[in-house]
N, C-alpha and C positions, 0 to 999 in steps of 0.2 A: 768652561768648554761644554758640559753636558746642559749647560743652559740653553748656552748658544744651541745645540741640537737638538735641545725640545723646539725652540722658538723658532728654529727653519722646520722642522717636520708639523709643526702647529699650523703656520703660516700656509704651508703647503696641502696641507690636510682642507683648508678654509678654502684654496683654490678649489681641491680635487673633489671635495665632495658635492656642490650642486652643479658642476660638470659632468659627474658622475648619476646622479639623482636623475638629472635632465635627459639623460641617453637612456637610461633604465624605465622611465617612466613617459616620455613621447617617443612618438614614431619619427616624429620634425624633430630634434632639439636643435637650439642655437647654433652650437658647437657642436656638428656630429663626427663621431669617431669612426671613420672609415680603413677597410682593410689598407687602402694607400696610405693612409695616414701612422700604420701601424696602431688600429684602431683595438686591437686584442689587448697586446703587450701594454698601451695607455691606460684600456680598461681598467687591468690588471693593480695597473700600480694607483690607479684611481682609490682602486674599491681596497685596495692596502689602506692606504690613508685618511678613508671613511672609518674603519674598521678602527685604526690608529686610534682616531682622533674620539671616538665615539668611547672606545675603553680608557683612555683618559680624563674624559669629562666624568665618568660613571666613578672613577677611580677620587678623581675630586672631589665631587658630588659629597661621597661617601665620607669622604676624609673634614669634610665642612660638614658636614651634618654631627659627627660623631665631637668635634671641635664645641658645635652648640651645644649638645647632650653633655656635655662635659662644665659647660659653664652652667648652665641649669642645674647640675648635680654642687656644683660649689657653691650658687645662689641659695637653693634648696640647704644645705649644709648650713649655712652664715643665719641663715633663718632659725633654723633649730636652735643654731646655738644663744641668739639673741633671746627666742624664747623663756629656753630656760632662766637666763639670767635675768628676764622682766619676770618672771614665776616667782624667781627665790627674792626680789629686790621689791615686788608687791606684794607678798601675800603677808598682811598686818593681821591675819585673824591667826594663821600659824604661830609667829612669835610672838602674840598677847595670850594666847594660850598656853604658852612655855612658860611666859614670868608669871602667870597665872598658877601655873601647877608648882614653880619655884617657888612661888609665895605661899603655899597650902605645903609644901615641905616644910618652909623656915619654920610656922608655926608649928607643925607637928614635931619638931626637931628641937631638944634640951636646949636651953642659954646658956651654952658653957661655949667659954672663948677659951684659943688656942694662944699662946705664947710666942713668936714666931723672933727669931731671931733678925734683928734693924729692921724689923715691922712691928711692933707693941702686941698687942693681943689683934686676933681675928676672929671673927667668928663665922657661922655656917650662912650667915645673910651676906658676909664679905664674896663670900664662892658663887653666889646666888647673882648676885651685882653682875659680878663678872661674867659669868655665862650670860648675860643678857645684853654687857656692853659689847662681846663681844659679834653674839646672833646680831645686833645694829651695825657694826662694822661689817660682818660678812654681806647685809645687805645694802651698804653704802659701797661697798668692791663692784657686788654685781649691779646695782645700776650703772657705776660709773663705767660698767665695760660694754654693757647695752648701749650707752649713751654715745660712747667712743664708736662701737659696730655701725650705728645709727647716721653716723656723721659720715663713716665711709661708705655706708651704701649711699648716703646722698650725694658725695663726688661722685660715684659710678654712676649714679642713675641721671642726674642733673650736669655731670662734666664728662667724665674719661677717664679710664684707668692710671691717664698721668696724673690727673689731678686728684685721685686718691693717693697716689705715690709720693707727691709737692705735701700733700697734708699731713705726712708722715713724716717726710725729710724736716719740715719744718717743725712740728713736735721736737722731733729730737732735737734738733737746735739749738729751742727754745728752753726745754725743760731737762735736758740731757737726758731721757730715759725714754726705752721705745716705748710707745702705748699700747695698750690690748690689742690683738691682732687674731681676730677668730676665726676659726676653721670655714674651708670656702673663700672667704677672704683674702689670706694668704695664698689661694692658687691665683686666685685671680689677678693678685696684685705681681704676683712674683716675686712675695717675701722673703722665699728661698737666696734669691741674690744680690740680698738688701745690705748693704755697709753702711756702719754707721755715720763712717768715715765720706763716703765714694757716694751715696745714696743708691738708687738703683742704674744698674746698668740698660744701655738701650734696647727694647725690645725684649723687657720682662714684663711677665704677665697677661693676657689673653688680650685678644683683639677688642680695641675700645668698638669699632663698629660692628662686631660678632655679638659684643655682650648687649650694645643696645636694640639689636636685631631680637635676640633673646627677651630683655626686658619688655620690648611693644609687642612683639608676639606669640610670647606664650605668659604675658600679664603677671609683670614683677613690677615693685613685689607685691607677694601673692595674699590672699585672705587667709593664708595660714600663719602670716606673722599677726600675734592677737599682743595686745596691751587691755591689761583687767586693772583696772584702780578702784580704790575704795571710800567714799565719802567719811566724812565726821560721823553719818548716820549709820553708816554701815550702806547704805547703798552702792550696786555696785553698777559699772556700766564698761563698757568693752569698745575700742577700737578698732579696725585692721588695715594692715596694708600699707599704704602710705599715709594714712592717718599718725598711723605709730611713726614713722619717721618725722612729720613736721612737730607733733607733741615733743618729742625726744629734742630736737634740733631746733626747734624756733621757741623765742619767747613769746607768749600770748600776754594782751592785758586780763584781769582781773573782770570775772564780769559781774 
């Protein structure tokens, strides 16, 4: 019902107002509102329905603008967090400096093995091992959650909010477990009202044509998503932007 009453006082407003412009603004108008016409009381409810119609649009305006600002801020978000996870999953001078300084312990550290019950002996190089298999496991996590972020920005930015949503339903599926789902992301997608079971429900997560509005016009993604890799040599070279997404998501040959 209160649709219905926007959409006649809308409709009405589109009459009233360059009927109203046109009397306000020529001495001639087309349409002139004459005192036999009840040319006041017309006026009146003319310049109502400009007025209407004008805080309405401002009222939208506002409320779409703030909509955009808002997927920008979860874009911006999904970045950072990408970041960090290309940070901890590339930087190879950080954890060859840890097994570096673990190996300069082992030596400084007595050869005496420990006893360990349904383990034989251990010693201080077995502890050493393992902090280090593990630092590779912590950075085989965070590419693999970069890599996963990478894939969803490329349904959003390349398809639709649904077909970020299709690439998750189908994960699951497939592998029975939800996959990484990073901050930003989740707004966007409307993670919030995701079933394992059900997938997502209609009409969650931001507007697919708000967010592509956002990505061409205010240039996503942005040169602040950076990929730093390190050669054999130690050299190093840097990416951004959508560079890092097709590295991340496409196979390249060998050159």
């Amino acid at each position: 019902m209160l649709k219905a009453f926007k959409a006649i006082l809308i409709f009405a407003a589109m009459i009233a107002i360059p009927i109203a412009a046109d009397n306000f603004l020529h001495k001639r108008p087309d349409l002139p509102l004459s005192k036999e016409t009840g040319g006041i009381f017309v006026f009146a409810i003319l310049v109502f329905f400009a007025i209407f119609a004008l805080a309405l649009g401002v009222r939208r305006f506002w409320a779409w603008r703030k909509r955009l600002d808002d997927i920008e801020s979860y874009l911006k978000r999904a970045e950072r967090d990408m970041n960090a996870h290309l940070s901890n999953a590339l930087a190879h001078g950080g954890r060859k400096d840890k097994a570096k300084e673990r190996a300069e312990w082992h030596r400084m550290a007595e050869s005496a093995a420990i006893q360990t019950f349904n383990a034989g002996y251990r010693t201080p190089a077995h502890d050493l091992i393992e902090l280090n298999e593990k630092d590779l496991a912590s950075k085989g996590s965070a590419m693999g959650k970069a890599s996963n972020t990478a894939f969803l920005f490329r349904e959003l930015y390349e398809g639709s909010v649904e077909s970020a949503q299709a690439k998750i339903v189908a994960d699951v599926k497939n592998g029975g477990t939800v996959p990484y789902i990073a901050p930003g992301i989740s707004q966007l997608i409307g993670f919030d009202k995701f079933d394992k079971d059900k997938g997502f429900p209609e009409g969650a997560g931001v507007d697919s044509d708000e967010l592509q509005w956002v990505a061409k016009r205010r240039k996503y993604p942005s040169e602040e998503l950076i990929m730093v890799s390190t050669a054999a040599d130690g050299a190093k070279s840097a990416v951004y932007g959508q560079d890092v997404l097709i590295n991340l998501t496409q196979q390249r040959p060998p050159k």
